[in-house]
C-alpha positions as CSV (number, residue, x, y, z in Angstrom):
1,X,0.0,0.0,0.0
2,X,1.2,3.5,-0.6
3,X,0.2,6.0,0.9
4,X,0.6,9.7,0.9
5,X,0.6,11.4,4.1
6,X,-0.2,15.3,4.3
7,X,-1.7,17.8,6.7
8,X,-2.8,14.6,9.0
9,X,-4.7,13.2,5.9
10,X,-4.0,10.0,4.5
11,X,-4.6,9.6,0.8
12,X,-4.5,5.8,-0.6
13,X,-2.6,5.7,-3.9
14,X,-2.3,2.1,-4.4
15,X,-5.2,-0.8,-3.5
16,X,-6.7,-2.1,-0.4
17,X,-4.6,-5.0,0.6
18,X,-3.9,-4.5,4.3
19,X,-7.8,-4.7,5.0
20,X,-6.4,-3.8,8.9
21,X,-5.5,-0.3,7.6
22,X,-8.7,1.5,8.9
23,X,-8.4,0.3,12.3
24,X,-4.6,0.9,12.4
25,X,-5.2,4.7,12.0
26,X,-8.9,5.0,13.3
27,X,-8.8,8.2,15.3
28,X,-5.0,8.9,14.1
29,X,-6.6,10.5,10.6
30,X,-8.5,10.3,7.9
31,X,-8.6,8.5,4.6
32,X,-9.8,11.5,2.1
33,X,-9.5,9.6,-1.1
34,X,-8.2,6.3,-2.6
35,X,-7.2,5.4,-5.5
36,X,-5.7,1.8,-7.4
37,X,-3.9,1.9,-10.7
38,X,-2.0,5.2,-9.9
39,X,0.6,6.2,-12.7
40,X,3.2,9.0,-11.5
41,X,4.7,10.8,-14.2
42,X,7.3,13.7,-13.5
43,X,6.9,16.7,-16.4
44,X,10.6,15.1,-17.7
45,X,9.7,11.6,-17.5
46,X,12.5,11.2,-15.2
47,X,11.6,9.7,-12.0
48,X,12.2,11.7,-8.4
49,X,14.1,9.2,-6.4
50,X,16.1,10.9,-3.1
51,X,15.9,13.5,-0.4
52,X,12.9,16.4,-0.6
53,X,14.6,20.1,-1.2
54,X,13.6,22.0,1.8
55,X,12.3,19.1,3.7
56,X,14.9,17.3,5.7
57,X,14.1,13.3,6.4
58,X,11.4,13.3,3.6
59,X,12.7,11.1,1.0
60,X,10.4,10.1,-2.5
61,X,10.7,7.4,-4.6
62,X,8.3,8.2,-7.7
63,X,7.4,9.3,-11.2
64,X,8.7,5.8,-12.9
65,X,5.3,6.1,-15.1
66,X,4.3,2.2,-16.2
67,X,8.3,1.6,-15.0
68,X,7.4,1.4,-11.2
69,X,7.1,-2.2,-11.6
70,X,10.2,-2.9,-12.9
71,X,12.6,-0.5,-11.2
72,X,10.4,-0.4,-8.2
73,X,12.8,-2.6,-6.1
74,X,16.5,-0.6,-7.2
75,X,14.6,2.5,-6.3
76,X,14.1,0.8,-2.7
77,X,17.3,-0.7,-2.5
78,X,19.2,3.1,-3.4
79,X,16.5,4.9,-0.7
80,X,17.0,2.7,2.1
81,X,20.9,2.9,1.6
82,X,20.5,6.6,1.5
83,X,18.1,6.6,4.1
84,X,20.0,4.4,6.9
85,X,23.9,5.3,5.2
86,X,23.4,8.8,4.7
87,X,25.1,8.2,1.5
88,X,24.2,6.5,-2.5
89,X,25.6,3.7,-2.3
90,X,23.2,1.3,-5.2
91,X,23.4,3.8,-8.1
92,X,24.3,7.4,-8.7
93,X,21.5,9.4,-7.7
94,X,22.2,13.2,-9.3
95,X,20.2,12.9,-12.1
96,X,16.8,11.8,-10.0
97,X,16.8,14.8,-7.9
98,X,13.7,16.8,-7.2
99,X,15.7,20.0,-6.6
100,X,15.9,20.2,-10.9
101,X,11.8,21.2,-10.6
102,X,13.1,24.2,-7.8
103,X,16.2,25.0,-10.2
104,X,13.6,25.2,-13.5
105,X,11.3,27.0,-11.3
106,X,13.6,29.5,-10.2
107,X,15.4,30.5,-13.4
């Protein structure tokens, strides 16, 4: 399940397999939408993988388009080595990073 977390509102982007979800969070939040099939797509149709600009711990792994399934589990493997190392260690990162969105934006 994925699930996007924002202003204490939970939005369901992928299925309903952990049928225990609802009870897990009852009174926590609460599910505003939900949604299966979801296809992220990033305006270059490269993916976002790595460490939010401006939002230290927050960490995204998306925008692989119909790719996800496929390069779903490297993208895991590089996060959690940059999550828990502090460093890329699986692939180089650079080109995957969201600050290229703040940089277009900016100039």
């Amino acid at each position: 399940m994925l699930l996007l977390v924002f202003n204490f509102q939970i939005l369901v982007l992928a299925g309903r397999e952990d049928l225990q979800f609802r009870k897990k969070t009852e009174g926590e939040a609460r599910v505003t939408a939900e949604q299966a099939c979801f296809l992220s797509c990033t305006d270059d149709g490269i993916p976002i993988i790595g460490e939010i600009p401006g939002v230290k711990g927050c960490f995204a792994g998306t925008g692989h388009s119909c790719w996800g399934i496929l390069n779903g589990p490297t993208t895991g493997a590089a996060l959690s080595k940059l999550i828990l190392d502090g460093r890329e260690q699986v692939v180089d990162l650079s080109s995957f990073t969201a600050a290229r969105f703040v940089a277009a934006r900016k100039g």
